[in-house]
mmCIF file of the N, C-alpha and C atoms, coordinates in Angstrom:
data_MODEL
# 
_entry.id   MODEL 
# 
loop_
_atom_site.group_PDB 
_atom_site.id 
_atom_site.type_symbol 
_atom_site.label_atom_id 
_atom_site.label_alt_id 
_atom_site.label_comp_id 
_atom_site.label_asym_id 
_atom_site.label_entity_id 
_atom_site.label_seq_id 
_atom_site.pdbx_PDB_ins_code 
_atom_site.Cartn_x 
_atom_site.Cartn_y 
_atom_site.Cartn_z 
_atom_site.occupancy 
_atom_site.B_iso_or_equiv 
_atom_site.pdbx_formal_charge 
_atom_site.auth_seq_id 
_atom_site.auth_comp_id 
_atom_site.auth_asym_id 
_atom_site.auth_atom_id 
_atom_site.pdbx_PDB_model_num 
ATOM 1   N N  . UNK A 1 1  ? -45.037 -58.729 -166.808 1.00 0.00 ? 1  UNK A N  1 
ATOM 2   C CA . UNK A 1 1  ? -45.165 -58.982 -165.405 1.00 0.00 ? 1  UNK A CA 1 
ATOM 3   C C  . UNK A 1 1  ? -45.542 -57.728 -164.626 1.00 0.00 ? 1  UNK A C  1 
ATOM 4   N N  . UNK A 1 2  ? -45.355 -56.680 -165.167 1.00 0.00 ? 2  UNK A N  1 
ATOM 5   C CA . UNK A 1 2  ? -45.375 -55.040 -164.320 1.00 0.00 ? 2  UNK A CA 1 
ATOM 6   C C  . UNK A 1 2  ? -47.008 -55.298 -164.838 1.00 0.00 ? 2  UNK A C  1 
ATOM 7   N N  . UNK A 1 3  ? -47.941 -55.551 -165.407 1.00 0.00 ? 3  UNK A N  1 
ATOM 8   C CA . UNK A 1 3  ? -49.263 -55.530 -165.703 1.00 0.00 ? 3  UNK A CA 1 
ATOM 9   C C  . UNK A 1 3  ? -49.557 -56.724 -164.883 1.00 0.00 ? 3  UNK A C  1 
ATOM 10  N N  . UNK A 1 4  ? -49.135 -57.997 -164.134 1.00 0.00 ? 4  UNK A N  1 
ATOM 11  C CA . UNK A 1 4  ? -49.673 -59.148 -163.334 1.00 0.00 ? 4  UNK A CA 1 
ATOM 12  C C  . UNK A 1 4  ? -49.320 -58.543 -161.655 1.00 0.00 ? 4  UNK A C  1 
ATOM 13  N N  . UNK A 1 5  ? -48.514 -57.490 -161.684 1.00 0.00 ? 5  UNK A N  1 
ATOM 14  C CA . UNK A 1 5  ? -48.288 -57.109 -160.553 1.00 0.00 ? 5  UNK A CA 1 
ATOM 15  C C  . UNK A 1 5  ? -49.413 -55.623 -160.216 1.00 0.00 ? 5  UNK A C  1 
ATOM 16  N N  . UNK A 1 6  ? -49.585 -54.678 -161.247 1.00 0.00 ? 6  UNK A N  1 
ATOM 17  C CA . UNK A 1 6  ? -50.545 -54.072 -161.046 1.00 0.00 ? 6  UNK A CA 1 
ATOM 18  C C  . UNK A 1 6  ? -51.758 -54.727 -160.222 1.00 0.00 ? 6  UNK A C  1 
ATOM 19  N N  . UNK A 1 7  ? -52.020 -55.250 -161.569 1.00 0.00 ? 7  UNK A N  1 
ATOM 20  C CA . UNK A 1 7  ? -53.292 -56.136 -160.771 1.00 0.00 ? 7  UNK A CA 1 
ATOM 21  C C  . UNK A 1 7  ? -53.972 -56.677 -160.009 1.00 0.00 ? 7  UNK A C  1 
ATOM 22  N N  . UNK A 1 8  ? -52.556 -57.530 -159.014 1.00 0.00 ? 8  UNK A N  1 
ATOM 23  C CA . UNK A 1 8  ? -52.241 -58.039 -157.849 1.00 0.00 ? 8  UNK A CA 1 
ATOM 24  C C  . UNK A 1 8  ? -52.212 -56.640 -156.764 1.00 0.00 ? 8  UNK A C  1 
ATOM 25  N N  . UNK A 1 9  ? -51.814 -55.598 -157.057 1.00 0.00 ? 9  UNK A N  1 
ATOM 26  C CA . UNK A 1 9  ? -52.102 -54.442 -156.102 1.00 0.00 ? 9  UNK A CA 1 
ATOM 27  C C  . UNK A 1 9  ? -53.052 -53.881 -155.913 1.00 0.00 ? 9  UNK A C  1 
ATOM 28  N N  . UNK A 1 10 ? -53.833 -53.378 -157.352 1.00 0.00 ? 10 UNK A N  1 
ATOM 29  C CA . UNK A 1 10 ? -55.406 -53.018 -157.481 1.00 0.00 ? 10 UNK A CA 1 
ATOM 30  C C  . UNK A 1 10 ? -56.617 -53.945 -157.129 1.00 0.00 ? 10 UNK A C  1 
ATOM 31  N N  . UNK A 1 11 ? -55.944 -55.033 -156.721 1.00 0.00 ? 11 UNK A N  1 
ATOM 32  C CA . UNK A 1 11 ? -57.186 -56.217 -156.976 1.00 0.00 ? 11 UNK A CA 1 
ATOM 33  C C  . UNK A 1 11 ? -57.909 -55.814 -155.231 1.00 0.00 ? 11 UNK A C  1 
ATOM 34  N N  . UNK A 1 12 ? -59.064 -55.686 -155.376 1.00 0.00 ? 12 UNK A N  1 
ATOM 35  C CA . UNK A 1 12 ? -60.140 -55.350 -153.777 1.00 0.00 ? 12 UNK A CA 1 
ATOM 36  C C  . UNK A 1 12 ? -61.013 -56.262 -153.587 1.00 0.00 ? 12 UNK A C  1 
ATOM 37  N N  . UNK A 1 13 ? -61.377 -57.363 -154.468 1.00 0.00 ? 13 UNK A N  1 
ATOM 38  C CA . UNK A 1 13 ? -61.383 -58.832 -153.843 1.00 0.00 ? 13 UNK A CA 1 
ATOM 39  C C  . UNK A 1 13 ? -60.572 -60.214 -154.183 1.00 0.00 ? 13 UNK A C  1 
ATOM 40  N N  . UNK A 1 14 ? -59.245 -60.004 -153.843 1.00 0.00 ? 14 UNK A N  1 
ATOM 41  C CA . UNK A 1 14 ? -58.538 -61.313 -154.120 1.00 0.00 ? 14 UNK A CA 1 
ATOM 42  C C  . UNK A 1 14 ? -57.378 -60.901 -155.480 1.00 0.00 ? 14 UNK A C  1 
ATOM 43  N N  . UNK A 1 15 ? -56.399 -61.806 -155.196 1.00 0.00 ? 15 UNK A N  1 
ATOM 44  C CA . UNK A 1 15 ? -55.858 -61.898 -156.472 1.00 0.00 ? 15 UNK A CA 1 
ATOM 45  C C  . UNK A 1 15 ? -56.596 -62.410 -157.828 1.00 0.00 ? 15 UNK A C  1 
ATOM 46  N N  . UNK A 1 16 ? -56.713 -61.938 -158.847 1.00 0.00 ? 16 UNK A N  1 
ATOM 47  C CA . UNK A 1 16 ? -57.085 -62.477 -160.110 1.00 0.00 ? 16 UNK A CA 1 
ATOM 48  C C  . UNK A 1 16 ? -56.483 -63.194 -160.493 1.00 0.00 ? 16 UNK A C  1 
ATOM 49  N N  . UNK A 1 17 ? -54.978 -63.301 -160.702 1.00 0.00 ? 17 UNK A N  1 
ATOM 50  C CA . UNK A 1 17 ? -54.295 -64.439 -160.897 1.00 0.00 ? 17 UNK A CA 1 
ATOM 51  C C  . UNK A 1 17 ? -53.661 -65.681 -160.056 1.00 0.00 ? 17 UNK A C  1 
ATOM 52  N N  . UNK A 1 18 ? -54.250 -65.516 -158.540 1.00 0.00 ? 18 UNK A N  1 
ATOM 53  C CA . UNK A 1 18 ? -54.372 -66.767 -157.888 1.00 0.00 ? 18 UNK A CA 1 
ATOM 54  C C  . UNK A 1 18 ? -55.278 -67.501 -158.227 1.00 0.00 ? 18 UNK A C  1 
ATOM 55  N N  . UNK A 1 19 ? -54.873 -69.228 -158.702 1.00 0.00 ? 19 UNK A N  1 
ATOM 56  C CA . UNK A 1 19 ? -55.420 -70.280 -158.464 1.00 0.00 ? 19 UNK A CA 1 
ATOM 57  C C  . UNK A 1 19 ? -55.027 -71.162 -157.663 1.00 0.00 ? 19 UNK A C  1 
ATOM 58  N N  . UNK A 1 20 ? -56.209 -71.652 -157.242 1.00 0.00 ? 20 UNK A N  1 
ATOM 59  C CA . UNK A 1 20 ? -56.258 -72.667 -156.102 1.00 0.00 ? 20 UNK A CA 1 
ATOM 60  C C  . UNK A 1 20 ? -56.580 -73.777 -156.516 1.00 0.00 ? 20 UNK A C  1 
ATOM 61  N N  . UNK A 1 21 ? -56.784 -75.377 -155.980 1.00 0.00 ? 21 UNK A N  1 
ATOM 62  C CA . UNK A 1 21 ? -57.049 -76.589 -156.065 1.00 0.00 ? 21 UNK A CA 1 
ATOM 63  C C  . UNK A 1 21 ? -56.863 -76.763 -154.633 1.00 0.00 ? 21 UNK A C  1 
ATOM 64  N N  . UNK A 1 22 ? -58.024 -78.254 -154.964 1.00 0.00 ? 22 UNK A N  1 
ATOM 65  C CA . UNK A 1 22 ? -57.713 -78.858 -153.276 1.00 0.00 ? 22 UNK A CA 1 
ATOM 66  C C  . UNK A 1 22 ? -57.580 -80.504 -153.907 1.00 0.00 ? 22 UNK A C  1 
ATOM 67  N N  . UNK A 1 23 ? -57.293 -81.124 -152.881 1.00 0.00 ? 23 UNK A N  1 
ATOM 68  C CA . UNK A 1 23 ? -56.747 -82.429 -153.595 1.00 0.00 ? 23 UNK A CA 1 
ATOM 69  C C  . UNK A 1 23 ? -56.789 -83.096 -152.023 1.00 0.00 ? 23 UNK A C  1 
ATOM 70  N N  . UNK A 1 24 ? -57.590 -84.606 -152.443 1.00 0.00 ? 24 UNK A N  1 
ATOM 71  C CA . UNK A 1 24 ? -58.286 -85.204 -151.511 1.00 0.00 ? 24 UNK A CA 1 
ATOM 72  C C  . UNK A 1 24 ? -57.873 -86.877 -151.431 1.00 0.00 ? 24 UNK A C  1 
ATOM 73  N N  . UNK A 1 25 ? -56.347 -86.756 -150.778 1.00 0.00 ? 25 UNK A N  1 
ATOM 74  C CA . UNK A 1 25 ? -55.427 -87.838 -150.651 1.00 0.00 ? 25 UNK A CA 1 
ATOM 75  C C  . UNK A 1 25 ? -55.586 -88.197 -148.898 1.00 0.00 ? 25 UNK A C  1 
ATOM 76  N N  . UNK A 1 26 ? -55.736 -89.524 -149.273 1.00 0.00 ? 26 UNK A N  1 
ATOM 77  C CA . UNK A 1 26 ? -55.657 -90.307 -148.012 1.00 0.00 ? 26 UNK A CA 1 
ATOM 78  C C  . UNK A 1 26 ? -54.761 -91.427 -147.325 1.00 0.00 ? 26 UNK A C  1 
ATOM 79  N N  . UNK A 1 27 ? -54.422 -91.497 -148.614 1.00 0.00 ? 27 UNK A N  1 
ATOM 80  C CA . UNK A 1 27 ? -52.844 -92.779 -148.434 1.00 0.00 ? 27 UNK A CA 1 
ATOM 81  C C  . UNK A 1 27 ? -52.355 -91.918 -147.869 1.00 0.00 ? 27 UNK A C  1 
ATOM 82  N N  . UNK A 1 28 ? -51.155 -92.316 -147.193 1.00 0.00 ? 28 UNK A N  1 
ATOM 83  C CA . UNK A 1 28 ? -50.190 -91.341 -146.338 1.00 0.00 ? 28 UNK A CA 1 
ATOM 84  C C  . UNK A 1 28 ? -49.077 -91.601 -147.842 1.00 0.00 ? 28 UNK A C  1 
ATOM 85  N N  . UNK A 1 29 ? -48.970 -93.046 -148.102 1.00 0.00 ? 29 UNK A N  1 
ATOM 86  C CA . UNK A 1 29 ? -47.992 -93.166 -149.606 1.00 0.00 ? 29 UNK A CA 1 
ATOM 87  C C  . UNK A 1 29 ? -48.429 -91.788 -150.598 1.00 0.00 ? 29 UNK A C  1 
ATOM 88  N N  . UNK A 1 30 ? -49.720 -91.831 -150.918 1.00 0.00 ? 30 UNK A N  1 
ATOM 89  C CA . UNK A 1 30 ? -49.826 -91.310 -151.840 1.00 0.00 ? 30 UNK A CA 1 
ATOM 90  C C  . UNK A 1 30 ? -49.708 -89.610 -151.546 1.00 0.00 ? 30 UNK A C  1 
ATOM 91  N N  . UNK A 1 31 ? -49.970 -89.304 -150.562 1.00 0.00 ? 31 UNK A N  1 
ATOM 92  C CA . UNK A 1 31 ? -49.466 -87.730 -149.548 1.00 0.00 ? 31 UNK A CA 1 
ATOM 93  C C  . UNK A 1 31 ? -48.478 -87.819 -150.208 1.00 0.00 ? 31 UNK A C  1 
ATOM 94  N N  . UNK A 1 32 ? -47.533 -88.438 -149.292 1.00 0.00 ? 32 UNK A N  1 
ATOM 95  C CA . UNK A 1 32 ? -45.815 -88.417 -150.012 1.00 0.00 ? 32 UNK A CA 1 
ATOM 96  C C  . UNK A 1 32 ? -45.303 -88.504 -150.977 1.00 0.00 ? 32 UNK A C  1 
ATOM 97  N N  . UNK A 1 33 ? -46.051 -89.745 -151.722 1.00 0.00 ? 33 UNK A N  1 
ATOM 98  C CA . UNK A 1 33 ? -45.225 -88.813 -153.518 1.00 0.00 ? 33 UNK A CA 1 
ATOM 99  C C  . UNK A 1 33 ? -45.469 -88.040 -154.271 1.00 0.00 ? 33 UNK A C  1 
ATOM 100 N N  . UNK A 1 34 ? -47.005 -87.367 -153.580 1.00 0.00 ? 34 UNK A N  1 
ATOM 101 C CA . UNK A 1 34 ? -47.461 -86.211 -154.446 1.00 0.00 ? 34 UNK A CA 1 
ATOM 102 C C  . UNK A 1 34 ? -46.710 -85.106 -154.120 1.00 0.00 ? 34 UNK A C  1 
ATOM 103 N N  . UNK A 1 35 ? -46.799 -84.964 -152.295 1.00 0.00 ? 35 UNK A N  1 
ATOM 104 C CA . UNK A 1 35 ? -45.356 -83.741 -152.397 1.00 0.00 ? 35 UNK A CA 1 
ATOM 105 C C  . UNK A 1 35 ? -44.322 -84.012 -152.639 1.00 0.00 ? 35 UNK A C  1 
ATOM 106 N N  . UNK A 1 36 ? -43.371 -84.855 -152.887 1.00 0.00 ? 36 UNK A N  1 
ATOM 107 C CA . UNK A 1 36 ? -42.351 -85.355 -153.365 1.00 0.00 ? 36 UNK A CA 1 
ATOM 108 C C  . UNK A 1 36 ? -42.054 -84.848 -154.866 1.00 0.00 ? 36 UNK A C  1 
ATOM 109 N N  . UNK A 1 37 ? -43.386 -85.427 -155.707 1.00 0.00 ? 37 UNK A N  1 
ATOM 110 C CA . UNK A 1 37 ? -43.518 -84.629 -157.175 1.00 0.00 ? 37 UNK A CA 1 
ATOM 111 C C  . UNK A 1 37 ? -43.472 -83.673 -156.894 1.00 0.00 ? 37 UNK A C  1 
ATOM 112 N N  . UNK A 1 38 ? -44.735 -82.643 -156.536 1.00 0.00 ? 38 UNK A N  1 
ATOM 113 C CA . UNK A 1 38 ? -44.642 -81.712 -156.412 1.00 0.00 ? 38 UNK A CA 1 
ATOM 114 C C  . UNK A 1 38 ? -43.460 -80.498 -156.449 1.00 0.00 ? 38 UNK A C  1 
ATOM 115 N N  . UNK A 1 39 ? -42.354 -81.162 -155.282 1.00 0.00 ? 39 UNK A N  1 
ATOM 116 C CA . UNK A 1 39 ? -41.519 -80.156 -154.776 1.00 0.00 ? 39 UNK A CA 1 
ATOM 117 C C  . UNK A 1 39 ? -40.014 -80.696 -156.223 1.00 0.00 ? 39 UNK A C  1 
ATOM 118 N N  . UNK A 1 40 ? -39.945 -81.442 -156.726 1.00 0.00 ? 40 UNK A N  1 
ATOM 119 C CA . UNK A 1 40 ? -39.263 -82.129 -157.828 1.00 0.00 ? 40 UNK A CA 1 
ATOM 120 C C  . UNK A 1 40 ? -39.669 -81.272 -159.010 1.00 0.00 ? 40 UNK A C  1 
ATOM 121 N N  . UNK A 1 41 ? -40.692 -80.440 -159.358 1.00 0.00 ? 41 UNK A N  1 
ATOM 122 C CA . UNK A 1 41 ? -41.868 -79.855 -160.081 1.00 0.00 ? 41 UNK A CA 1 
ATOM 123 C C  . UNK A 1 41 ? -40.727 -78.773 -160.253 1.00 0.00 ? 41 UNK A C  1 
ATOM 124 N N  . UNK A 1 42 ? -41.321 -77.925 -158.688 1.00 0.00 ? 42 UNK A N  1 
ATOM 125 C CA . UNK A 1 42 ? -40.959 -76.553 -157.880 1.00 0.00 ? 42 UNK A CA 1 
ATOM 126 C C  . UNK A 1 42 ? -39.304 -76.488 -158.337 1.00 0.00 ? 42 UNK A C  1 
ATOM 127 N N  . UNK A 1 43 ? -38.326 -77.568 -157.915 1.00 0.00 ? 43 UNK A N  1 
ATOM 128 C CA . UNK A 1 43 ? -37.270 -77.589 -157.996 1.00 0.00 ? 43 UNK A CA 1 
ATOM 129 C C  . UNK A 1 43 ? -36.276 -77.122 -159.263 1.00 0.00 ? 43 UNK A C  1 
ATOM 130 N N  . UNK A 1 44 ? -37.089 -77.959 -160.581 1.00 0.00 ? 44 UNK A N  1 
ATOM 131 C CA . UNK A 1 44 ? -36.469 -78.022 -161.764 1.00 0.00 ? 44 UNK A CA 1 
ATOM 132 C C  . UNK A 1 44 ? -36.641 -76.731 -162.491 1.00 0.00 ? 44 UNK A C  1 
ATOM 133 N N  . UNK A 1 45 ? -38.115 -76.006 -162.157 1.00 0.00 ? 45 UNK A N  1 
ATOM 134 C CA . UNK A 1 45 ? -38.726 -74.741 -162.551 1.00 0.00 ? 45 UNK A CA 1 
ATOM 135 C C  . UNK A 1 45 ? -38.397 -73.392 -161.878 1.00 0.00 ? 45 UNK A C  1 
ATOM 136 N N  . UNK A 1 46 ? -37.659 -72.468 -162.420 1.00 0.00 ? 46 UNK A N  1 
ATOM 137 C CA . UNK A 1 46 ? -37.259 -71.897 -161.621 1.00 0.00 ? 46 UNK A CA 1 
ATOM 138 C C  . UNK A 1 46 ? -38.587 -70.778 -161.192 1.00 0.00 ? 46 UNK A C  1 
ATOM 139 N N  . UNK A 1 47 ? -39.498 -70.432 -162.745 1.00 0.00 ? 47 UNK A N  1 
ATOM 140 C CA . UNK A 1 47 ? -40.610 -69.821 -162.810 1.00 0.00 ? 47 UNK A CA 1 
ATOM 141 C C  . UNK A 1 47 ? -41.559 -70.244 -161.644 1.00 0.00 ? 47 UNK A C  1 
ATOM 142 N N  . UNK A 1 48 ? -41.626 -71.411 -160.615 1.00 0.00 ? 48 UNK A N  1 
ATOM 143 C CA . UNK A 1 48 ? -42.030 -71.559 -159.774 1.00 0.00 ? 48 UNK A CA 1 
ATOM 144 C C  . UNK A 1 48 ? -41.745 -71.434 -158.300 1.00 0.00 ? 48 UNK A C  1 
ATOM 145 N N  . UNK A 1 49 ? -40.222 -70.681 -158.556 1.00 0.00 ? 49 UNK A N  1 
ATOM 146 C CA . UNK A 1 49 ? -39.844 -70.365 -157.065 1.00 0.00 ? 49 UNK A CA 1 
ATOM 147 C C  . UNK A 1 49 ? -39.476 -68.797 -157.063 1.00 0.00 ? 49 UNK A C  1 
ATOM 148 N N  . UNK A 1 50 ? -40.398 -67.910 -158.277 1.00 0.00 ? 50 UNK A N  1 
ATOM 149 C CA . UNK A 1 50 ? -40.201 -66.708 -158.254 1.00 0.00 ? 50 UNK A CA 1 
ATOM 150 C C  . UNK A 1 50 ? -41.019 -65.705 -157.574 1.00 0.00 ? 50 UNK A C  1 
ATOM 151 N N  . UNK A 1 51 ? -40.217 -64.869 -156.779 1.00 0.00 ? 51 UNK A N  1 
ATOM 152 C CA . UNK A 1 51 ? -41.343 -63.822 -156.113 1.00 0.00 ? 51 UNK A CA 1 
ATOM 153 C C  . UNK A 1 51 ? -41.127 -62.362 -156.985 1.00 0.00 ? 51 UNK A C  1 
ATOM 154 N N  . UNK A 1 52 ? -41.842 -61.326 -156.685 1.00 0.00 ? 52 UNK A N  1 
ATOM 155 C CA . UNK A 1 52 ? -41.724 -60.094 -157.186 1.00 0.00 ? 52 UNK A CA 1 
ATOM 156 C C  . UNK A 1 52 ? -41.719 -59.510 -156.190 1.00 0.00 ? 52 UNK A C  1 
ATOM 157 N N  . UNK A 1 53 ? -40.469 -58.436 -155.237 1.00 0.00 ? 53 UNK A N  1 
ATOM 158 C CA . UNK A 1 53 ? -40.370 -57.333 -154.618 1.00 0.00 ? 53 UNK A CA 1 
ATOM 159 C C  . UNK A 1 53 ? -40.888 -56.247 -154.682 1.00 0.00 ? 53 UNK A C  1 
ATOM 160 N N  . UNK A 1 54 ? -41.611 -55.274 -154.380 1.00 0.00 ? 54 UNK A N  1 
ATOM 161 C CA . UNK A 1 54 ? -41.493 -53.867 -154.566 1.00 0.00 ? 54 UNK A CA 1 
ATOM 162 C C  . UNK A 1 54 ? -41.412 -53.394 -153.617 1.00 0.00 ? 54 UNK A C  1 
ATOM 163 N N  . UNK A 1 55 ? -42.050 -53.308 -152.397 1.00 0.00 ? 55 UNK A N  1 
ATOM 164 C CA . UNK A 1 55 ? -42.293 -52.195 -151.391 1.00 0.00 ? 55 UNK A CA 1 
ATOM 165 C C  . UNK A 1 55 ? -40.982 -51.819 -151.262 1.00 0.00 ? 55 UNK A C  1 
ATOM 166 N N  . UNK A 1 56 ? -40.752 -50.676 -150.575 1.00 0.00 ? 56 UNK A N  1 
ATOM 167 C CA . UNK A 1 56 ? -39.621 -50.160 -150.359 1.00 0.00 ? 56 UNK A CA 1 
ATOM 168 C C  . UNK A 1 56 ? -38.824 -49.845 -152.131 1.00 0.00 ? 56 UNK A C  1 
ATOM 169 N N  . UNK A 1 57 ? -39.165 -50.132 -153.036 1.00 0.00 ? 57 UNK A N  1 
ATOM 170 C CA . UNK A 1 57 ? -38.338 -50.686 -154.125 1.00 0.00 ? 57 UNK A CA 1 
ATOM 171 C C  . UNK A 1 57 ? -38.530 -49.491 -155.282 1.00 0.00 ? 57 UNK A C  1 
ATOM 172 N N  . UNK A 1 58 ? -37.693 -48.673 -156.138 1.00 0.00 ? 58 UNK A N  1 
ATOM 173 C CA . UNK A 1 58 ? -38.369 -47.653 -156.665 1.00 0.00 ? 58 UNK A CA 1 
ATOM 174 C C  . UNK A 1 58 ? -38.528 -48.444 -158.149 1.00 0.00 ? 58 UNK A C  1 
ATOM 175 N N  . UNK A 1 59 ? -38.360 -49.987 -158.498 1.00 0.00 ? 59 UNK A N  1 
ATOM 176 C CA . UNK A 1 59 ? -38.927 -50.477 -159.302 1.00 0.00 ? 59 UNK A CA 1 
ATOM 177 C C  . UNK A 1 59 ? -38.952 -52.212 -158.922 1.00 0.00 ? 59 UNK A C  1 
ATOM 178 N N  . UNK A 1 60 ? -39.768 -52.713 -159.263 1.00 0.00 ? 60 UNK A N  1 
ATOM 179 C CA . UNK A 1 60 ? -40.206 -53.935 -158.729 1.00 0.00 ? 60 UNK A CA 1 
ATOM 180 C C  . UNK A 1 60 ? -39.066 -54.612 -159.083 1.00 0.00 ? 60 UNK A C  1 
ATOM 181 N N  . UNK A 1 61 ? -38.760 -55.768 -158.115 1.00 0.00 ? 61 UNK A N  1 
ATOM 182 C CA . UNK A 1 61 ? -37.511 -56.965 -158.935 1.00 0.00 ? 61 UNK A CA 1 
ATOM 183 C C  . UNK A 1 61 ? -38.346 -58.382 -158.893 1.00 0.00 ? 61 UNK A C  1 
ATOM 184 N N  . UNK A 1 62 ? -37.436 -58.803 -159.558 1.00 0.00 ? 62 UNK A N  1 
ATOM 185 C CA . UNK A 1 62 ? -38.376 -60.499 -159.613 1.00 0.00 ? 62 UNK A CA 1 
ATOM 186 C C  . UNK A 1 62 ? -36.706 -60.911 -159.225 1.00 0.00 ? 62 UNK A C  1 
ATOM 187 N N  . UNK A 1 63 ? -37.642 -61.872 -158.254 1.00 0.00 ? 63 UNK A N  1 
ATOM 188 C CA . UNK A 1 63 ? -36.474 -62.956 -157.525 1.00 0.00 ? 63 UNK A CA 1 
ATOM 189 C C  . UNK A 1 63 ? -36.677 -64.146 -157.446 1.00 0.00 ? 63 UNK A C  1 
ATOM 190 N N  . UNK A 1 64 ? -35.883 -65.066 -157.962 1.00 0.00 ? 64 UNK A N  1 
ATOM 191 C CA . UNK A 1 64 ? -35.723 -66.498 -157.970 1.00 0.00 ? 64 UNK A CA 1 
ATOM 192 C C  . UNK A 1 64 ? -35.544 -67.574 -156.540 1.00 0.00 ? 64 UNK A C  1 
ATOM 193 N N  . UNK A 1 65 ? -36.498 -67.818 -155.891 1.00 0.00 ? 65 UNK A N  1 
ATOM 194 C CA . UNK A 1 65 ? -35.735 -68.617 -154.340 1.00 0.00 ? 65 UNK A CA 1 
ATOM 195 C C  . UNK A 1 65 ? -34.884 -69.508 -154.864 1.00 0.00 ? 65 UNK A C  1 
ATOM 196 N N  . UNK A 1 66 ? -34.040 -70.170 -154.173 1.00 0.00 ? 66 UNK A N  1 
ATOM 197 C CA . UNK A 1 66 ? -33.273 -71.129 -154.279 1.00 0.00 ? 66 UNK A CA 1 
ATOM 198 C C  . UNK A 1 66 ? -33.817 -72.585 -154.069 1.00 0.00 ? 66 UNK A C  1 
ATOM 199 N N  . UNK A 1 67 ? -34.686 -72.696 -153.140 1.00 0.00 ? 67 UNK A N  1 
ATOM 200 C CA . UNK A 1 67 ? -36.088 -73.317 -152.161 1.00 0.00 ? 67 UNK A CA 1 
ATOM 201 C C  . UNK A 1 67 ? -36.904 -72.793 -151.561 1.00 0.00 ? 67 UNK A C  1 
ATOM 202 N N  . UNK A 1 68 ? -37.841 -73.557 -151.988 1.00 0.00 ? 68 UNK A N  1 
ATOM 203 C CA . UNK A 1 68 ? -39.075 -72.875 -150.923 1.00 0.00 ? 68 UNK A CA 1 
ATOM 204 C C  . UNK A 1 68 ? -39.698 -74.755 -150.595 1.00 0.00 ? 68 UNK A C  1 
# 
């Protein structure tokens, strides 16, 4: 992770390891159970509610949200 965070600092157009999608829902149903999944996803995974600290930090931490 200290080599995905480099990267993320050196990077001068964009993150390299951001990906994006767009997703082209029109049901208002189907809105809702996709974020519904979605956040059910986010919830169970903790690897998905993790950030990495440094500034201020004299070594990076990785932190788990509780929610996001």
């Amino acid at each position: 992770q200290e080599g995905i965070l480099y990267h993320h600092i050196a990077a001068e157009k964009g993150d390299p390891y951001l990906l994006q999608a767009t997703f082209a829902l029109r049901d208002p149903a189907h809105i809702r159970r996709f974020a519904e999944g979605l956040q059910a996803m986010i919830d169970r995974h903790d690897i998905l509610r993790t950030a990495l600290v440094w500034e201020g930090l004299e070594q990076p931490l990785q932190v788990a949200l509780r929610r996001v």
